[in-house]
C-alpha positions in Angstrom: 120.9 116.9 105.7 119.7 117.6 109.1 121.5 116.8 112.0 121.4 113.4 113.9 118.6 115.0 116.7 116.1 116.6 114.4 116.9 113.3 111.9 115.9 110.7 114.5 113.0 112.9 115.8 111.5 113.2 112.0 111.3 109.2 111.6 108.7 109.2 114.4 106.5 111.2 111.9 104.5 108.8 109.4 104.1 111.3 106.7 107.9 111.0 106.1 107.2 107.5 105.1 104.2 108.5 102.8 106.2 111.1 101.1 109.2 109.0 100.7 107.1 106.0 99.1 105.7 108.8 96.8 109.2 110.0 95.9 110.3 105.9 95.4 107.5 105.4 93.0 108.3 108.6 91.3 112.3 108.8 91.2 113.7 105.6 92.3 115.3 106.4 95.1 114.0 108.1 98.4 115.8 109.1 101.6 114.6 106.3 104.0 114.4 102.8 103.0 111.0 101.8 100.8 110.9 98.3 102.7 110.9 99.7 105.8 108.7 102.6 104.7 106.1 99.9 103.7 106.9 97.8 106.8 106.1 101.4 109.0 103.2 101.9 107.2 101.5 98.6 107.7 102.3 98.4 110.9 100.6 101.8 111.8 97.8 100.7 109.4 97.2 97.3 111.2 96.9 98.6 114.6 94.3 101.7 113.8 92.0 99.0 112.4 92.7 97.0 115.3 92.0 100.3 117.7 89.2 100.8 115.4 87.3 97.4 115.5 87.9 97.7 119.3 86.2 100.7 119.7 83.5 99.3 117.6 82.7 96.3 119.8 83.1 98.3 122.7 80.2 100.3 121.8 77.9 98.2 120.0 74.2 98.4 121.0 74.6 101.7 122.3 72.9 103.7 119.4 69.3 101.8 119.0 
């Protein structure tokens, strides 16, 4: 229901995925696709470990 602007500019946020999957599980149906809801998700998943383990190496040995 919202125009094509504020539409395109909401898909950039990843709580509409979480909320959709919620609303999938719950009604069986949601308003963005749950495979790419799930694909989103992992992705952004995947690389804050990845930033995570990174920043982890980086400052190993720091803290004695």
């Amino acid at each position: 229901m919202l125009p094509p602007l504020y539409r395109t500019l909401s898909l950039l946020n990843p709580m509409i995925y979480m909320v959709n999957g919620v609303h999938f599980g719950f009604l069986g149906h949601a308003d963005v696709d749950s495979n790419a809801s799930l694909v989103v998700l992992t992705a952004l998943t995947v690389a804050v470990v990845a930033a995570n383990v990174a920043l982890l190496r980086r400052s190993y040995g720091l803290i004695d």
